[in-house]
C-alpha positions in Angstrom: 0.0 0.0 0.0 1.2 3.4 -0.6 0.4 5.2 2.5 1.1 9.1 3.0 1.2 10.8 6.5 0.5 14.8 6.7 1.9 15.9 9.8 2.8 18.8 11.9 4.2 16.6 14.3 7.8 15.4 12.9 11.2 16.6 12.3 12.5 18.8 13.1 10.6 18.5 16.4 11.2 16.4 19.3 8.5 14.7 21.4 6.5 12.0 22.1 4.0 12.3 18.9 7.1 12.4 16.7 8.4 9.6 18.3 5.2 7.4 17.1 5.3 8.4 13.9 9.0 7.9 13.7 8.4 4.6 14.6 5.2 4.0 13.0 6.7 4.7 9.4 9.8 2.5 10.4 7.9 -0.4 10.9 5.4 0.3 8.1 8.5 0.7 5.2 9.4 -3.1 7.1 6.2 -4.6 6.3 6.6 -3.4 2.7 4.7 -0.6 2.7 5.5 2.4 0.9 5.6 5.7 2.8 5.6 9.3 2.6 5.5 11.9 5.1 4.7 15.4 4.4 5.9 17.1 7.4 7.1 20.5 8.9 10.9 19.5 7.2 9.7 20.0 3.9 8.8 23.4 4.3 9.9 26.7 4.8 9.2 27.4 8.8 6.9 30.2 10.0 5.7 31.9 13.2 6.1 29.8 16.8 2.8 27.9 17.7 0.7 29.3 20.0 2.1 27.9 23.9 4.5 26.5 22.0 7.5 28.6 20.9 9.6 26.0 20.2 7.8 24.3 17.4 7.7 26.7 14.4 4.7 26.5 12.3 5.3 24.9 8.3 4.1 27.3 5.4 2.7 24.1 3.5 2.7 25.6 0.1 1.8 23.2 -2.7 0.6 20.5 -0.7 -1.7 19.2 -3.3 1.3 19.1 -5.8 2.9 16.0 -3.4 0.0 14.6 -2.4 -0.9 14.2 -6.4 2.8 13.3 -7.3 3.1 10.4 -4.6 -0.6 9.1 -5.9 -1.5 7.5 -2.4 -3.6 4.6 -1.9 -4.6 6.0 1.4 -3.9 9.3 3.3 -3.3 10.2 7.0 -3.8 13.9 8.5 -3.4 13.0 12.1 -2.7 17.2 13.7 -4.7 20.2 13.2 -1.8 22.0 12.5 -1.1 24.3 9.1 0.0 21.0 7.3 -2.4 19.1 8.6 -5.5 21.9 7.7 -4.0 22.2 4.0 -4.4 18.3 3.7 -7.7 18.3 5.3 -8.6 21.5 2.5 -7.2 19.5 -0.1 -8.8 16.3 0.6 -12.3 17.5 1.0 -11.9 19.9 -2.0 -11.1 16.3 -3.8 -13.4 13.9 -2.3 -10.6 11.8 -1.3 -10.8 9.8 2.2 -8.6 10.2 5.0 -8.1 9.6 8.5 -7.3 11.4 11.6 -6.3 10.7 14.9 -5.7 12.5 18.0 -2.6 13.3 19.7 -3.5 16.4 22.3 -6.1 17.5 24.9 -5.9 20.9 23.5 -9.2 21.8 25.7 -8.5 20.6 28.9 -4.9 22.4 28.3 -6.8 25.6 27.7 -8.8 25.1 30.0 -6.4 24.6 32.9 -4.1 27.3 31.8 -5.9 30.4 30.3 -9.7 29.2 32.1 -11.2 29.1 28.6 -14.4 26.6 28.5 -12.7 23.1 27.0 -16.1 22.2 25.0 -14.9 25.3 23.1 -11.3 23.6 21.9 -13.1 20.2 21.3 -15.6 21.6 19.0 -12.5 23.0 17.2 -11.2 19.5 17.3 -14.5 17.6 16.6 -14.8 20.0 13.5 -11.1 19.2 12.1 -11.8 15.1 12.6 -15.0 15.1 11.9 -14.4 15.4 8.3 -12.3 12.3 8.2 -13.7 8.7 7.0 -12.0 7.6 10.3 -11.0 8.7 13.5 -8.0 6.5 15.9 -7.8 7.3 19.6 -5.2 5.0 21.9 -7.4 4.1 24.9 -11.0 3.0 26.2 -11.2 5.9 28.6 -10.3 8.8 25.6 -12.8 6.7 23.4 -15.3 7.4 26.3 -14.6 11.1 26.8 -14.3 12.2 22.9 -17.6 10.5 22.1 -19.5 11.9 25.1 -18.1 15.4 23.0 -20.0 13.8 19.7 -16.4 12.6 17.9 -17.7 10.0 15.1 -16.1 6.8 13.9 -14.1 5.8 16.4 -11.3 3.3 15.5 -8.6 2.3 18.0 -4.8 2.3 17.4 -2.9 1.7 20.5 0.7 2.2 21.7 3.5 0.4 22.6 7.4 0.9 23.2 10.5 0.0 21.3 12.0 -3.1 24.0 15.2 -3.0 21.7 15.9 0.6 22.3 14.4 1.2 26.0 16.2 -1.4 27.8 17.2 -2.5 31.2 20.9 -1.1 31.2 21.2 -2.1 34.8 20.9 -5.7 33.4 24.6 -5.0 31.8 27.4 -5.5 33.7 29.7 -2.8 32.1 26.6 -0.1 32.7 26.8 2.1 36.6 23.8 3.1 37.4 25.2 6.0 39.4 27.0 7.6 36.6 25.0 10.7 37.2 26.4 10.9 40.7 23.9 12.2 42.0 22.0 11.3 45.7 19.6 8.7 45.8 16.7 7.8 45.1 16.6 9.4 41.8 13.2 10.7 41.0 13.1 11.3 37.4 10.8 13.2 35.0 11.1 13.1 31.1 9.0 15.3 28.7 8.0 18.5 27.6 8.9 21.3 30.5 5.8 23.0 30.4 3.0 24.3 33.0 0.5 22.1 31.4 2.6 19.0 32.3 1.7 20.1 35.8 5.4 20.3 36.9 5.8 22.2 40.1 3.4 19.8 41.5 6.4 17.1 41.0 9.2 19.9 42.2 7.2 20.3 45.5 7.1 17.3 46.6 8.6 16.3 49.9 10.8 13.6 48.9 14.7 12.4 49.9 17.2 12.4 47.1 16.9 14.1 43.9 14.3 15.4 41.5 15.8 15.3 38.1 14.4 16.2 34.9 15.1 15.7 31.3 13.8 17.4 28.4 13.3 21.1 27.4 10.2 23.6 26.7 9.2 26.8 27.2 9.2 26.9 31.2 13.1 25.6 31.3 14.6 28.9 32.1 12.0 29.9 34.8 11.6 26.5 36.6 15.7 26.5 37.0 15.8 29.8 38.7 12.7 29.1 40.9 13.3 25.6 41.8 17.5 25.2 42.4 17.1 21.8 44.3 15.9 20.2 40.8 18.6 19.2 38.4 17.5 20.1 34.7 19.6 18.4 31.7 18.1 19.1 28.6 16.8 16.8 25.9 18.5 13.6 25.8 18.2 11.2 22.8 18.7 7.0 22.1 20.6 5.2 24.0 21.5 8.2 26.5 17.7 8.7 27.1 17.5 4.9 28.1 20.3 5.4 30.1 18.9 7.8 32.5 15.4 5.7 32.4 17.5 2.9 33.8 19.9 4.9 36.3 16.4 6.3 37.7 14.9 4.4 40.2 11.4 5.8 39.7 9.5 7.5 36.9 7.1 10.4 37.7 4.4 11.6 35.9 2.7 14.6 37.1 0.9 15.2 34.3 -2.9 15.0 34.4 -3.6 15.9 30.4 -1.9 12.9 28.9 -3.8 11.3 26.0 -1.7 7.6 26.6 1.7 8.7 28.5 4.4 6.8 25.8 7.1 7.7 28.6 5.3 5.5 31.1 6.2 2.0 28.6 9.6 4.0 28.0 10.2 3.8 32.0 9.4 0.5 32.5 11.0 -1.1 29.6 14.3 0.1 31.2 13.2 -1.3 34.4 11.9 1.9 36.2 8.5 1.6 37.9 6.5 4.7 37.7 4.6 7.0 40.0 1.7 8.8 38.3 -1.7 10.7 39.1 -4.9 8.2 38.6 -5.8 10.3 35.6 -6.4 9.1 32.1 -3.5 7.8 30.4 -1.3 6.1 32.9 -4.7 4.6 34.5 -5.7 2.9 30.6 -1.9 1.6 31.0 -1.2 0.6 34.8 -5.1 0.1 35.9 -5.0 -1.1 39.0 -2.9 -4.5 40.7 -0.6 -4.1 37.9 2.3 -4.1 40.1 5.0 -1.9 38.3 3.4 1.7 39.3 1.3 3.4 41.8 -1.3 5.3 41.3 -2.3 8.0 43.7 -3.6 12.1 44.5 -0.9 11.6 46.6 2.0 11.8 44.3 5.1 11.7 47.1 3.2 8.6 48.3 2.6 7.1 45.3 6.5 7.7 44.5 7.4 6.4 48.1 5.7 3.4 47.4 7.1 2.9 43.7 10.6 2.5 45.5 9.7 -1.3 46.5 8.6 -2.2 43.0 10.7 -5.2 41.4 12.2 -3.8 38.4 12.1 -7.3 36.4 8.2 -7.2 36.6 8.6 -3.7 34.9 10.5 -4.8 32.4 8.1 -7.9 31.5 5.0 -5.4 32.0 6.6 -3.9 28.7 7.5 -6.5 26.4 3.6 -7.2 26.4 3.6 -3.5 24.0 3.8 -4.6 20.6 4.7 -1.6 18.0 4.2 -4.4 15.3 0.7 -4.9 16.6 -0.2 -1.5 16.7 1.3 -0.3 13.2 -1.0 -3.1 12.0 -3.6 -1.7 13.6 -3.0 1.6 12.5 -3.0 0.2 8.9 -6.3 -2.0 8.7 -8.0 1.3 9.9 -6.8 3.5 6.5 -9.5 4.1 4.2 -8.7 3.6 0.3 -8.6 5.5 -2.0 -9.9 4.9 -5.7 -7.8 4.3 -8.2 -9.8 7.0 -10.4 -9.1 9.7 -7.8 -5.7 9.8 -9.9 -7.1 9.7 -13.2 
């Protein structure tokens, strides 16, 4: 099949979206599909996206031109982005199918941060999807809440984590897990440094050792001056970002606007358990008894209690995430296209 991806989220950018459809193409090109992706890196780069200045908007100029050239036999406009609205344009202008799929809670970040009404944002959202032939959302509990706000034809595409890169380094006998030097327990945050990721709730937690984060955002500079006891490193990539899952000895997520938490399998591939709000996201993935994360209001609890996790159980949790599952999923749920759409 000749499958092409319109997408905001990619390269240059860095983040957990990309990282899916990073690895979501991989696997595809594997099973012999051929792929295109129309992203951001094949334009010239505009103005900073609204909350988030460090992904610069695409000017998608002649999108129709290499959506016609590559002649797909199915199309994917996941984010309502410019590149993803020019597709969407296109498309409809054609009569040619596509799916969508959702990737951000834009209304309940809105919501929390500038007080405007989330049905607001999600009839933005419902507006931009609703126009597809087929809609993919990772969990039962975002199913659930993006029907109750009238979203239509409903598929599921899950997640899952790469085993081969996210790994238990401890497991290796030439790896130190206190190459950081730094105090223990380590209590260890990856992601987007942003308010919506509900940070400073992690920062004030009374808790021994150190709170370290990795990743970057728009907050960085501010949360380093106001919170000196945290140890900030930046964005970390491959096999040095599964280094510091491993080195960590617990994973917390104080985010409570996650549509699946991918950083959650990350952690617990490496053999990190993980500490987490019962919110949705890390609940669709830990539920309850699952015995490699806890699941509390009380976060310093919850990451108290991680401590006495086994770390082998976390690493088995993991393996039972299948990409190749998923990217088959994602694929049975494209809608085709014609062959005299081309003609």
């Amino acid at each position: 099949m000749r499958i092409l991806i319109a997408t905001d989220a990619w390269q240059p950018q860095v983040n957990g979206v990309v990282r899916v459809f990073e690895t979501t193409v991989d696997l595809l090109r594997a099973m012999g599909h051929a792929v295109e992706v129309i992203g951001p890196d094949r334009f010239r780069l505009g103005m900073p996206a609204p909350s988030y200045p460090e992904v610069r908007l695409a000017l998608p100029w002649r999108i129709g031109r290499m959506i016609e050239r590559f002649r797909p036999d199915a199309i994917h406009v996941p984010v309502e982005g410019p590149i993803g609205l020019a597709a969407r344009a296109w498309c409809v202008r054609r009569g040619v199918p596509f799916t969508t799929s959702f990737h951000t809670r834009f209304g309940d970040y809105f919501e929390a941060r500038l007080g405007i009404d989330r049905r607001h944002l999600y009839r933005m959202q419902r507006w931009f999807h609703d126009a597809g032939a087929a809609f993919m959302v990772q969990t039962d509990s975002l199913e659930r809440q993006l029907g109750g706000y009238g979203f239509r034809r409903i598929r599921r595409w899950g997640r899952a984590v790469d085993t081969a890169a996210f790994r238990p380094w401890r497991d290796r006998p030439d790896f130190d897990p206190d190459f950081l030097g730094l105090p223990r327990p380590i209590f260890l945050y990856v992601g987007r440094v942003a308010r919506e990721k509900n940070l400073e709730a992690f920062f004030g937690l009374d808790l021994p050792g150190t709170k370290l984060v990795v990743g970057d955002g728009p907050q960085l500079g501010e949360y380093r001056g106001k919170w000196p006891a945290v140890r900030f490193l930046g964005y970390r990539h491959g096999d040095e970002l599964a280094r510091h899952f491993a080195a960590a000895d617990v994973f917390v997520l104080p985010s409570r606007f996650e549509t699946f938490g991918l950083v959650v399998l990350e952690a617990l591939a490496c053999g990190t358990p993980v500490a987490a709000l019962p919110v949705p996201g890390p609940l669709d993935i830990l539920g309850d008894g699952s015995g490699v994360g806890v699941l509390s209001e009380d976060l310093a609890s919850a990451a108290l209690n991680a401590l006495r996790l086994d770390r082998a159980a976390c690493r088995r949790f993991a393996e039972g995430f299948s990409w190749e599952s998923c990217t088959r999923q994602f694929a049975a749920n494209l809608v085709p296209i014609e062959p005299t759409a081309w003609k």
